[in-house]
C-alpha positions in Angstrom: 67.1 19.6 -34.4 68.0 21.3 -37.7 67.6 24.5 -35.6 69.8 23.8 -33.0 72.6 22.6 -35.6 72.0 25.6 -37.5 72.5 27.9 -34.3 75.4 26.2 -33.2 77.1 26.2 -36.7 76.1 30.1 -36.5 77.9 30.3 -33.1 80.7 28.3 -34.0 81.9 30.2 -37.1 80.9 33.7 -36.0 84.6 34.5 -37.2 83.6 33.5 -40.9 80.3 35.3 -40.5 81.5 38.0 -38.4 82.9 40.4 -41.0 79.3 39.1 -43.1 77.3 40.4 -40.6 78.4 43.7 -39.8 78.8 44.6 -43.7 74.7 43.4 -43.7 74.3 45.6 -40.3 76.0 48.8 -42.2 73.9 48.4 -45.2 70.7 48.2 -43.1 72.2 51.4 -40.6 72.6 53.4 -44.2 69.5 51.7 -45.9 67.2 52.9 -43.1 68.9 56.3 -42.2 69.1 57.5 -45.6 65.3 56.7 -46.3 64.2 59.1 -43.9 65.4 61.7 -45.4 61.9 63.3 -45.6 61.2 63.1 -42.1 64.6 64.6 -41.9 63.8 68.1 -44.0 60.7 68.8 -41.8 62.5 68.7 -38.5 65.0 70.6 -40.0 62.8 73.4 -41.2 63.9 73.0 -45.0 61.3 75.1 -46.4 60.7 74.0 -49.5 57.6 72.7 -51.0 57.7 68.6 -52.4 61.4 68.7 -52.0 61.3 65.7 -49.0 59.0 64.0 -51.2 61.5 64.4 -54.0 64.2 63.2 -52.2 62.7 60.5 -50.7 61.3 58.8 -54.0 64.7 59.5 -55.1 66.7 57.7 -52.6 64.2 55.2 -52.6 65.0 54.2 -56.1 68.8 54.7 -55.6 68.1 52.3 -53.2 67.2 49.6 -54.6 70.0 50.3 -57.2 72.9 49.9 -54.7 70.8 47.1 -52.9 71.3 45.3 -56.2 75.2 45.9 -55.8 75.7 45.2 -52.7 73.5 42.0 -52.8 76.1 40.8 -55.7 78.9 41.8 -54.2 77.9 39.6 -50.8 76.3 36.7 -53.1 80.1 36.9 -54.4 81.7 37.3 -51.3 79.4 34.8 -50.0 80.9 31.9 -52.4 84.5 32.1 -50.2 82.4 31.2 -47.2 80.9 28.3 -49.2 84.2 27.1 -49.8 85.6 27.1 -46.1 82.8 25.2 -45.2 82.8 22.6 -48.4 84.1 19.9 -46.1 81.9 20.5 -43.3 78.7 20.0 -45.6 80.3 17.0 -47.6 80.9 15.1 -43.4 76.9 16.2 -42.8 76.3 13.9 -45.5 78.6 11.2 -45.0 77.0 10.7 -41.2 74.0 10.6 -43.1 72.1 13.9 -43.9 70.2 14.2 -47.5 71.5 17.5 -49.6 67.5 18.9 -48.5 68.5 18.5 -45.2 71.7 19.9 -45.6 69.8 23.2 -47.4 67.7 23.7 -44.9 70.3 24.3 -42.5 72.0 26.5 -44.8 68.5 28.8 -45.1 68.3 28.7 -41.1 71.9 29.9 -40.7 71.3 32.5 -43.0 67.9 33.6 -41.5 69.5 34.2 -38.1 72.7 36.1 -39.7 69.8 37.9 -41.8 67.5 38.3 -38.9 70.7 39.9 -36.6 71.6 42.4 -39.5 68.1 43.3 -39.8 68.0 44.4 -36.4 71.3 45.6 -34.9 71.0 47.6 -38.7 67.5 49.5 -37.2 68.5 49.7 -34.4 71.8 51.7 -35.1 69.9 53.2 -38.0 67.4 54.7 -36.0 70.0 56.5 -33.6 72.0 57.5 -36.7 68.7 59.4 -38.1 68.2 61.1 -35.3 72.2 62.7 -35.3 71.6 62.6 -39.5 68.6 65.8 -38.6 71.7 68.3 -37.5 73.4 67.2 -40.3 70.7 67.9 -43.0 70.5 71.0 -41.3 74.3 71.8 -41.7 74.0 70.9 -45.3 70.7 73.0 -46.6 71.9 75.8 -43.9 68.9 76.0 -41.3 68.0 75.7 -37.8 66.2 73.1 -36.1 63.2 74.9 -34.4 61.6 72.0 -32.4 63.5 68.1 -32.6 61.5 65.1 -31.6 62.1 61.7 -32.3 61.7 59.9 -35.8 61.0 56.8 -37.4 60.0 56.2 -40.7 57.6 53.1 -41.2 58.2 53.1 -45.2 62.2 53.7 -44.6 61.8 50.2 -42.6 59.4 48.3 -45.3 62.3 49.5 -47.8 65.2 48.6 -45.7 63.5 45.0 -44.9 62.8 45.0 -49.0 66.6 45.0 -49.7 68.1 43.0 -46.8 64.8 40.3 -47.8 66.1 40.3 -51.5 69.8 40.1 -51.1 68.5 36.8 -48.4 66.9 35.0 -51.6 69.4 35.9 -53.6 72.0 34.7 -51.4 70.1 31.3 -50.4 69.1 30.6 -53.7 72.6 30.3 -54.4 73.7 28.5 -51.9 70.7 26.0 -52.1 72.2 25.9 -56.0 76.1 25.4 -54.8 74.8 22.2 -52.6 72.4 20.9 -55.2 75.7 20.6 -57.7 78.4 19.7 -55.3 80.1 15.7 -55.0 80.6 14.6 -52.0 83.9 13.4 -53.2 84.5 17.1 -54.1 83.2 18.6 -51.1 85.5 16.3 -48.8 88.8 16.8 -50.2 88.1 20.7 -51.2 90.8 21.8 -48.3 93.5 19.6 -50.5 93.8 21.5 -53.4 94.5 25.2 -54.3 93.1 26.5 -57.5 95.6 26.1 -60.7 97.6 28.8 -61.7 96.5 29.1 -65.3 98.9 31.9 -66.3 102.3 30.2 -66.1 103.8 31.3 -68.7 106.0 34.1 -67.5 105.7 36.0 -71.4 101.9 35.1 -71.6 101.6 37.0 -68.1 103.9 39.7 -68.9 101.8 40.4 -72.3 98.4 40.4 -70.9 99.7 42.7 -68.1 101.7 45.5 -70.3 98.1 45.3 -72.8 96.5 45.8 -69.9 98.4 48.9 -69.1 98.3 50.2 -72.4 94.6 50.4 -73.0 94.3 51.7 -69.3 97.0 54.4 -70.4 95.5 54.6 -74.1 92.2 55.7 -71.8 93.8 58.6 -69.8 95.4 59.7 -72.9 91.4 59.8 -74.8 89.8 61.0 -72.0 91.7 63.9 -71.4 92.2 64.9 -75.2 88.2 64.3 -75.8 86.9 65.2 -72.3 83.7 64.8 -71.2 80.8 63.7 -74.2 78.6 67.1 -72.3 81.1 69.7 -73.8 81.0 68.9 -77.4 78.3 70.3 -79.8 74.9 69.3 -80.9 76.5 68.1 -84.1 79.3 66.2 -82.3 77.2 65.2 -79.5 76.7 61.5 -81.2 80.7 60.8 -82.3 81.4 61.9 -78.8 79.2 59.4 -77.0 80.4 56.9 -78.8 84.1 57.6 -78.2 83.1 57.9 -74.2 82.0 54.5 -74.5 85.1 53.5 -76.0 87.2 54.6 -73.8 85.1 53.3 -71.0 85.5 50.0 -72.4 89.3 50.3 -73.2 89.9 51.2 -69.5 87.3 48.5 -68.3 89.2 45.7 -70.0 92.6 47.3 -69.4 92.2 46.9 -65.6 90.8 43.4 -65.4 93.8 42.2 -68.0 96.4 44.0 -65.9 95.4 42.5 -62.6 95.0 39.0 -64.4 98.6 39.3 -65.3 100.0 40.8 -62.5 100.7 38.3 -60.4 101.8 35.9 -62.7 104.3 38.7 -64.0 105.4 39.3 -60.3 106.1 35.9 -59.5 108.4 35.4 -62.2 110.0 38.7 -62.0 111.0 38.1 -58.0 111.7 34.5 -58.7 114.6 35.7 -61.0 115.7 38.1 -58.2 116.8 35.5 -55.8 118.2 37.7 -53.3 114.7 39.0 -52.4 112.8 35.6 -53.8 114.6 33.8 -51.2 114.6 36.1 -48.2 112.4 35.3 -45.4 109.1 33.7 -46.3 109.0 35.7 -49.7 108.8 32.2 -51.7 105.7 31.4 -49.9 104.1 34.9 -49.4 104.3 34.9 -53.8 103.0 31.3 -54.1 99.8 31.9 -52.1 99.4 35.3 -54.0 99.7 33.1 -57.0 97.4 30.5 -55.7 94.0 32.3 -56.2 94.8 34.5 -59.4 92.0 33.6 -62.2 89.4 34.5 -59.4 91.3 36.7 -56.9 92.3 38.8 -60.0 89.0 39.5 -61.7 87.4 40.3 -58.4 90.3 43.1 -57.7 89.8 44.0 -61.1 86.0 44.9 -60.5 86.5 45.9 -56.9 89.0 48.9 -58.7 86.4 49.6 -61.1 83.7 50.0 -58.2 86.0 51.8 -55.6 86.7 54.4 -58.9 83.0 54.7 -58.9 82.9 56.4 -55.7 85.4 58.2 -55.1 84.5 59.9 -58.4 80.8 60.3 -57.3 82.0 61.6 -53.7 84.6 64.0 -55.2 82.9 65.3 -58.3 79.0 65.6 -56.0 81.3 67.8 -53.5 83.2 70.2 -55.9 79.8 71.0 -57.2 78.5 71.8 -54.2 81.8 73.6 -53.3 81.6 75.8 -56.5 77.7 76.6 -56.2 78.6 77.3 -52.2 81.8 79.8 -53.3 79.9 81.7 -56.0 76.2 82.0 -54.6 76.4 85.3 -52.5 78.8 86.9 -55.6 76.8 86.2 -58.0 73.3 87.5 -56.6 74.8 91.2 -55.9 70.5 92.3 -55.5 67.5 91.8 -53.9 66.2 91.1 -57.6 66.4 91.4 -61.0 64.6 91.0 -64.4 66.3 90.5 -67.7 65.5 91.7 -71.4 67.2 89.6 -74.4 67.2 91.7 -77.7 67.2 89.9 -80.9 70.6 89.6 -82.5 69.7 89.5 -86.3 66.1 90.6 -87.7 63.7 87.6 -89.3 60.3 87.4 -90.5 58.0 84.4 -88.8 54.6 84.1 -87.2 53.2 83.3 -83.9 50.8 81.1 -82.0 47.6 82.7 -84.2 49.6 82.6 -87.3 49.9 86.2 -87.1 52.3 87.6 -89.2 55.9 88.4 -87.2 58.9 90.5 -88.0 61.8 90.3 -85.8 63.6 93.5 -84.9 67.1 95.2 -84.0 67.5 97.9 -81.7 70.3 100.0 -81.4 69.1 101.4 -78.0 68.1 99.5 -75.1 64.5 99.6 -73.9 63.6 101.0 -70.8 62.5 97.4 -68.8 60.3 99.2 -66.1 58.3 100.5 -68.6 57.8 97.7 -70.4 56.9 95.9 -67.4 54.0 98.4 -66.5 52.6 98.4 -70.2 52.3 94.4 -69.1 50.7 95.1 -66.0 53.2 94.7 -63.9 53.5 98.3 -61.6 56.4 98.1 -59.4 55.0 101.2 -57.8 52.2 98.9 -55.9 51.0 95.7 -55.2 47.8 94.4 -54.5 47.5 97.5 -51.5 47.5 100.7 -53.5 48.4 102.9 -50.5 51.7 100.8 -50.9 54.0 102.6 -52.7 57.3 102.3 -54.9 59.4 104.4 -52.8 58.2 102.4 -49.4 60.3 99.6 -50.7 63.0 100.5 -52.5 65.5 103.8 -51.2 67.8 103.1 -53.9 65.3 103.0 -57.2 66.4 100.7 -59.5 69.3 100.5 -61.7 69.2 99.4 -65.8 72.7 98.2 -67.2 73.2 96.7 -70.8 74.8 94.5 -72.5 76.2 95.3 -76.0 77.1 92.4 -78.5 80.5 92.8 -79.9 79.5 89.6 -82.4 80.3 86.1 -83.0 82.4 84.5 -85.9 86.3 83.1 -86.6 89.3 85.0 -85.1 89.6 86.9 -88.4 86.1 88.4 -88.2 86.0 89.3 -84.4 89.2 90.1 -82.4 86.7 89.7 -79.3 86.4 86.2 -79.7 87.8 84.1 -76.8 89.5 81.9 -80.0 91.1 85.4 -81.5 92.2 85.9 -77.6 94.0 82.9 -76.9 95.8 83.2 -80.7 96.9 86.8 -80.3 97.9 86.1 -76.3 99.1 82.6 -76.7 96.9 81.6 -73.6 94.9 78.1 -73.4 91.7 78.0 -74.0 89.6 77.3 -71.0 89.0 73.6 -70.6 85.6 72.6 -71.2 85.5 75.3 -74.3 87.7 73.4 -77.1 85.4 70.8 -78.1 82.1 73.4 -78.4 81.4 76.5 -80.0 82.3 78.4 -77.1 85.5 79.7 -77.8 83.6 81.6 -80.9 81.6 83.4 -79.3 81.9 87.1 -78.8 82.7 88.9 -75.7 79.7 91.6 -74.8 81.0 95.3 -74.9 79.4 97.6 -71.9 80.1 101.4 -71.8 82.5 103.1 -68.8 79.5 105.2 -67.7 76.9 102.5 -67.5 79.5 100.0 -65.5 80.2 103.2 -63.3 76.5 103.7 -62.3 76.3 99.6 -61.9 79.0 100.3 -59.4 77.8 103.2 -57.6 74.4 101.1 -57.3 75.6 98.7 -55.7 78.3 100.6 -53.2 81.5 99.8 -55.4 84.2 102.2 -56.7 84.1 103.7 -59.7 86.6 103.3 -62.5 88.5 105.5 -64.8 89.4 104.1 -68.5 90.3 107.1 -70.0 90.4 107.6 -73.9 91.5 104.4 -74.8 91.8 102.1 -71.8 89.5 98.7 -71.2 88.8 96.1 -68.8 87.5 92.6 -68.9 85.0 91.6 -66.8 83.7 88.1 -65.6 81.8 86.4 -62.5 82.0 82.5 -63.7 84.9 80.5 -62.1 88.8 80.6 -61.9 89.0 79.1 -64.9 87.4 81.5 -67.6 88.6 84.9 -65.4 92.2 82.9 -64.9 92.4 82.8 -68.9 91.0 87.0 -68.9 94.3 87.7 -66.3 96.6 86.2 -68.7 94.7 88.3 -71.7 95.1 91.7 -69.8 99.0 90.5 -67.8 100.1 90.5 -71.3 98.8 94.4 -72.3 96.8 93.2 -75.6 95.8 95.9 -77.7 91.9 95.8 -79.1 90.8 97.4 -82.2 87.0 98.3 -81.9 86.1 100.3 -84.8 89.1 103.3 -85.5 89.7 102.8 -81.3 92.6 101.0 -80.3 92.5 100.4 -76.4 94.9 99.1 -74.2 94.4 97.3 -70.5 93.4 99.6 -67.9 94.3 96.6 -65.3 96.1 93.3 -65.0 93.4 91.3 -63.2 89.9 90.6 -63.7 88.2 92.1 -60.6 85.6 89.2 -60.0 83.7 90.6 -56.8 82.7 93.7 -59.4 81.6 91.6 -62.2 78.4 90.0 -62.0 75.1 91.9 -63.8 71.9 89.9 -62.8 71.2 87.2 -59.9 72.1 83.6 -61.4 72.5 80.3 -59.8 76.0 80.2 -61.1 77.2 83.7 -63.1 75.4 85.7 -65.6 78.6 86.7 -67.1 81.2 85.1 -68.9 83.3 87.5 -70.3 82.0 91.4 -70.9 84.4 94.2 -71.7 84.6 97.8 -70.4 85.1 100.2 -72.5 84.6 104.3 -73.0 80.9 105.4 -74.4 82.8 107.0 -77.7 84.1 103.5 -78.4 80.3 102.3 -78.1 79.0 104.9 -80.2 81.5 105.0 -82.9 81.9 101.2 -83.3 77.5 101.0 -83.7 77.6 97.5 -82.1 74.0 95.7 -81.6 72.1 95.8 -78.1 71.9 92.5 -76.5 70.9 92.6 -73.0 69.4 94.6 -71.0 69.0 94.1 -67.0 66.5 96.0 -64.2 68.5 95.7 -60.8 66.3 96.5 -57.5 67.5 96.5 -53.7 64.7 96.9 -51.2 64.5 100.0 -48.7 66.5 98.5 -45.5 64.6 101.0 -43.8 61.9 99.1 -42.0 61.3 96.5 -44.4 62.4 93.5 -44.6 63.6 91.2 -47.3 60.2 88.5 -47.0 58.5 91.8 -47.2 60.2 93.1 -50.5 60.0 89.1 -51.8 56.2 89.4 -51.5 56.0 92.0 -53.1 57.7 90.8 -56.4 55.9 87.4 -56.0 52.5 89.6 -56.1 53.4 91.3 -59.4 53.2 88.0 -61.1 56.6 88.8 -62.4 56.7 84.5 -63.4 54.0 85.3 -65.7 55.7 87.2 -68.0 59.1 85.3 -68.3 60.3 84.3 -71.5 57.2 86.3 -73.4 58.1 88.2 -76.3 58.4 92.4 -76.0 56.6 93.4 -79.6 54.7 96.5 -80.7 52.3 95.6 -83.0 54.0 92.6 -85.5 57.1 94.1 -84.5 58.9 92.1 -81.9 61.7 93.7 -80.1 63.3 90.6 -77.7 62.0 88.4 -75.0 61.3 88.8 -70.8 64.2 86.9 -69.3 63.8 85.0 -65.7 62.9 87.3 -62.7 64.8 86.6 -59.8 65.4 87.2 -56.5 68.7 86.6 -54.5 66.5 84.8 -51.5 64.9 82.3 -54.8 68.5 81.3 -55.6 70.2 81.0 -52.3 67.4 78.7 -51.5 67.6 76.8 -54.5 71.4 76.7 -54.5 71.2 75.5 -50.9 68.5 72.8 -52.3 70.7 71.7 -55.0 73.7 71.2 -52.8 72.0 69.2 -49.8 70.9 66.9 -52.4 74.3 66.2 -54.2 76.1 66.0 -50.6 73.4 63.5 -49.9 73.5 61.6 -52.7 76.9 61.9 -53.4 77.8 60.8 -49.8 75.0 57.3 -49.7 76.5 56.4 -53.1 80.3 56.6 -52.1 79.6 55.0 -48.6 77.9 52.0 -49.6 80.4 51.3 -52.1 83.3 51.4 -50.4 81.6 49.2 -47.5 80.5 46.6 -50.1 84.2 46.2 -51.6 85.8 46.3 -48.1 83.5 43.5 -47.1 84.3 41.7 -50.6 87.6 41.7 -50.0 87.9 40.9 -46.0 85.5 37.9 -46.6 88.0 36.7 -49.6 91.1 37.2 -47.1 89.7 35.2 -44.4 88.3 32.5 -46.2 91.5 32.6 -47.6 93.7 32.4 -44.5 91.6 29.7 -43.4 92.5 27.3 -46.3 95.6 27.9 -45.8 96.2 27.4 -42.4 97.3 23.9 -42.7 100.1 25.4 -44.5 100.6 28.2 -41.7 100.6 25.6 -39.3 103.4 23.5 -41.4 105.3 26.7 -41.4 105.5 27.0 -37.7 106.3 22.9 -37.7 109.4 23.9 -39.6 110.4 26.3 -37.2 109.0 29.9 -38.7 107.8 32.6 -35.9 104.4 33.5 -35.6 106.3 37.5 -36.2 107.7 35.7 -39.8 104.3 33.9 -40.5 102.0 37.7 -39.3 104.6 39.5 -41.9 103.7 37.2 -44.8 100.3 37.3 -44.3 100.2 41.2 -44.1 102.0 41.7 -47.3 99.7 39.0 -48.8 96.4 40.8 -47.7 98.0 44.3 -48.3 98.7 43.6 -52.3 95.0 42.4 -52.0 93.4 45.6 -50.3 96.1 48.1 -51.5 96.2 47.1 -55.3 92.7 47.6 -56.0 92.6 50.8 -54.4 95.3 52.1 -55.8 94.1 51.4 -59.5 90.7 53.4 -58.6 92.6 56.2 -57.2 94.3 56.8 -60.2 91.3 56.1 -62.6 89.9 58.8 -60.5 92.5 61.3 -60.1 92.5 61.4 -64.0 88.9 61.2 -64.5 88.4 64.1 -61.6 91.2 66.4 -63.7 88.8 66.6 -66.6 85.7 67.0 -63.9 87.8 69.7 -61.9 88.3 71.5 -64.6 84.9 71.4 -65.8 83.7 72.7 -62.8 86.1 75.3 -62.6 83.9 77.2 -65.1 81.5 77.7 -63.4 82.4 78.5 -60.0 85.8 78.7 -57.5 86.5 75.4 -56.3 88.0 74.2 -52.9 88.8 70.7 -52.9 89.4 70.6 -49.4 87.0 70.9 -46.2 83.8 68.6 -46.8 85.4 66.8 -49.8 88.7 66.1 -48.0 86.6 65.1 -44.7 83.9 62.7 -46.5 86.9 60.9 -48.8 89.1 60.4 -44.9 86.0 58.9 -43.8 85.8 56.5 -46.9 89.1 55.3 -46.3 88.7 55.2 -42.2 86.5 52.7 -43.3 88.2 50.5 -45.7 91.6 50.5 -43.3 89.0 49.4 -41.0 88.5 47.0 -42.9 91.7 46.2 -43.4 92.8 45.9 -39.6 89.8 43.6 -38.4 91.1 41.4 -41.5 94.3 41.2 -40.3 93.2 40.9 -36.7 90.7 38.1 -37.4 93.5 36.2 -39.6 95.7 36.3 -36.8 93.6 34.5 -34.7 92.6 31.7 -37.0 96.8 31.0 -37.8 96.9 31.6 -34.1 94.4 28.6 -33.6 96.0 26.6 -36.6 99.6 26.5 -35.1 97.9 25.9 -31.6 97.2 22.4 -32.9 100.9 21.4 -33.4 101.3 21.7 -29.2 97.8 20.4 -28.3 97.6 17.3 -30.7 
């Protein structure tokens, strides 16, 4: 019997559970699809060892971690459907039902809503899998050799975790809401709106201009202070701590501003009486009013959360777009192998406590050699009839690096600090709050840049006696800041030479030494070999540059190759002769290592960025569509009292659309501007690094999000309509 009643109720107010139960079927579709992730980088042919397994225990946690969200945000959400049914539960019990009875109808109905998530969610999960294979491919660039169909036993067991936990959690409380209710309370729930608490036009005013203060005051912090990641060791603790404050500020801001909001709006229209009184304005405020201590916290957190992903979606894609603009300029050779000199000399001992003495140079080693005293022929590999020239036509190529030093502006006119004074150009952002500003550019000679250049193809420059150029390979931002040093023809003093700009423009396709993930050089100038040899600056880097022979062999070939010579070995080990240590084996690298880590690194953000910023913006649709609809159905006594007084349903569909667009549009708009200012500081970050384009997969994911919350927004409005609709058909059938 308790079945059948629970079924029918089910049936009956499929409009209240409607919008319930396809936020539950998303969340299963993304649960599931998202979880297969490793099946997912087999079939597409991502070659790369443990990285499904990575990914998968990754998502898997991340997971349970928006499970936990979303299972609070519909436990929330859930309490508005409580409410529309209040009086249906108190009649249950006045025809004679005990409160157990009552629960156990309540657990039934929300085992079949449950139950029909669960599997229209696999269902539509499964097929979105299968189309989710071309898209991993598109996003770690590879081809799908072989597709067959997938499904993922753990994926389900996970999915079924999270939909069974958000079901206790959401019975529980309902089994709790019955347990404490009155009948008397219960019955007469649909009488009585919630009081405004905020009357007072002043108090409302005051708690709403705070609000905006400390939500101002936090834009201001933020982008003074930045980000917590670009301030120094030293600093590193202050700046946490101010983050945190100005997290808090902002937090407290928003839910104080929306708290006051409506109040202050009330009053404000109330005194304009030409628009207070025009059409069914009175009433459209008055049931804005009528839910504001709840109504405004939720729209307060719903703000907080939407910020959340559009700034996860936004700042996951501009990485990706700044590793995917810079990862082919940046890796100009088949491979390369640094040398770091030391920069002062020092006495210490190593692992045997043998005694140490740390060494300058004042000429570069030559890094072949050094690499065949270690063992390491690049000659042969494990074949000896293979030879050196078989696999590379070009040789090799050695540049340098020279250090100019590091100190105040007054020590170092090749300080990025002693730039921006002399030029009157900003500092790069990211650079302010760190040491990096201090820091000396490197100094490389005209000849060696010239033979980097003819090594790789380029052409050659000409500085003369007393010309220079800055080069740079990191993103717009650093090499925008180098334009404006060279636009404005500064004049360097390097020992008794005083050079001039031999061009206006950073040429960044010319400027990168060694392979890198994201650019090996951050500011190096050119300048003639007398400068360098009259000026007796230190050695700091040196860099072995090889191309394989494109005569036959191929680049899997030429990779071998280096991955034979155990090159990984001798990374980071210390070049000495005797106690006498020279500098330290950078990484070796080739350009097929980094485009396949750099295509690793951005499949993963895309996907995590994407599953975080998805699921959020479902959850506070749903939030806020359930609110609306619970809402329009307690008041559609009063629609229907509307129409009795002769309003249109075209007068009473207008007030309700302004009513559920404050609700929808409000909260958005607040996370859209806590984002916009949060992704300035991120942007710019990220503009060190790498070009960015803010466009294409950004622009495409973020219309996507919103598809789906106007979504949202229409089947609101739709449903609404029908239940005034229903309400005013009452008047005519009673």
């Amino acid at each position: 019997m308790l079945c059948k009643l629970a079924w029918g109720n089910v049936a009956r107010a499929r409009r209240d559970y409607l919008i319930y139960l396809l936020t539950l079927t998303l969340g299963v579709t993304v649960f599931y699809a998202f979880n297969t992730i490793s099946l997912q980088v087999d079939l597409a042919g991502v070659d790369v060892d443990g990285l499904g397994e990575m990914l998968e225990s990754l998502l898997s946690n991340l997971t349970v971690f928006l499970g936990a969200i979303m299972g609070f945000l519909m436990v929330y959400a859930n309490n508005f459907i409580m409410k529309r049914r209040n009086k249906e539960f108190g009649l249950y019990q006045v025809l004679g039902m005990t409160r157990g009875q009552v629960a156990r109808v309540m657990a039934l109905e929300t085992v079949i809503v449950s139950a029909a998530a669960l599997v229209l969610g696999i269902v539509l999960g499964v097929a979105l899998s299968q189309l989710m294979v071309f898209f991993t491919a598109s996003l770690f660039k590879t081809q799908i050799a072989n597709f067959r169909f997938i499904f993922s036993a753990s994926a389900l067991a996970r999915t079924v975790g999270c939909l069974a936990t958000i079901f206790l959690v959401t019975l529980v409380f309902n089994l709790r809401v019955v347990r404490k209710s009155r009948l008397v309370d219960l019955m007469g729930s649909g009488r009585r709106n919630e009081s405004i608490k905020t009357r007072n036009p002043l108090l409302a005013g005051l708690m709403c201009l705070l609000g905006a203060v400390l939500i101002g005051t936090a834009y201001s912090r933020l982008l003074r202070d930045g980000l917590p990641i670009t301030a120094t060791r030293e600093e590193l603790g202050l700046a946490m701590t101010q983050f945190e404050i100005t997290t808090g500020m902002v937090t407290l801001g928003t839910v104080l501003f929306f708290f006051g909001l409506s109040g202050l709006l009330l009053k404000l229209l109330q005194a304009a009486r030409g628009i207070y009184w025009r059409g069914l304005n009175a009433f459209t405020l008055r049931q804005l009013s009528a839910k504001v201590n709840t109504v405004s916290f939720s729209m307060a957190i719903i703000s907080m959360i939407l910020f959340l992903a559009i700034t996860s979606v936004t700042t996951g894609m501009s990485i990706v777009s700044a590793m995917s603009n810079t990862i082919e300029r940046v890796n100009p050779v088949d491979f390369s192998q640094s040398v770091w000199y030391n920069n002062t000399p020092s006495e210490g001992t190593d692992e045997d406590l043998s005694p140490m003495r740390y060494v300058t140079l004042d000429q570069p080693l030559d890094v072949a050699s050094e690499l065949k005293a270690r063992g390491v022929d690049l000659g042969s590999v494990c074949d000896s009839t293979v030879q050196l020239d078989s696999y590379f036509s070009l040789g090799s190529e050695q540049v340098t690096r020279i250090a100019s030093g590091e100190g105040t502006p007054g020590e170092n006119p090749l300080t990025i600090r002693a730039l921006a004074e002399r030029t009157g150009a900003e500092i790069p952002s990211g650079m302010t709050n760190s040491d990096a500003d201090l820091l000396g550019l490197d100094v490389m000679r005209e000849s060696q840049y010239n033979q980097l250049l003819a090594y790789r193809g380029k052409p050659q420059v000409d500085l003369g006696e007393n010309g220079y150029l800055i080069t740079c390979d990191m993103g717009d931002t650093i090499a925008g800041f180098y334009d404006k040093v060279l636009a404005s023809n500064l004049t360097i003093k390097l020992g008794d030479h005083e050079l001039k700009p031999a061009a206006q423009k950073v040429n960044v396709d010319n400027s990168a030494l060694t392979n890198s993930a994201m650019g090996s050089n951050p500011g190096t100038v050119i300048v003639p070999d007398a400068v360098v040899d009259d000026a007796h600056l230190q050695v700091k880097s040196s860099y072995l540059l090889v191309n394989y022979n494109k005569r036959g062999i191929s680049t899997e070939q030429g990779d071998e190759f280096m991955s034979q010579a155990a090159l990984s070995q001798i990374s980071y080990s210390s070049i000495r002769s005797g106690s006498d240590v020279f500098g330290f084996f950078g990484p070796s690298l080739t350009r097929s290592e980094m485009l396949a880590t750099t295509n690793t690194t951005t499949g993963t953000v895309s996907y995590l960025a994407i599953y975080i910023g998805f699921v959020l913006v479902i959850a506070c649709a749903a939030i806020l569509a359930i609110q609306q609809l619970s809402g329009v159905s307690d008041a559609s006594r009063s629609y229907r009292v509307l129409s009795e007084l002769g309003c249109d349903k075209r007068q009473i569909a207008h007030s309700m659309l302004a009513q559920q667009t404050v609700f929808f549009m409000f909260p958005l708009a607040v996370g859209i501007a806590h984002s916009l200012v949060a992704l300035r500081v991120v942007i710019d970050l990220v503009r060190i690094f790498g070009g960015l384009t803010i466009g294409g997969m950004v622009g495409f994911t973020c219309a996507i999000f919103l598809a789906a919350y106007g979504g949202y927004f229409l089947v609101t409005y739709a449903k609404s309509r029908g239940i005034v609709n229903d309400a005013i058909r009452i008047r005519y059938t009673a």
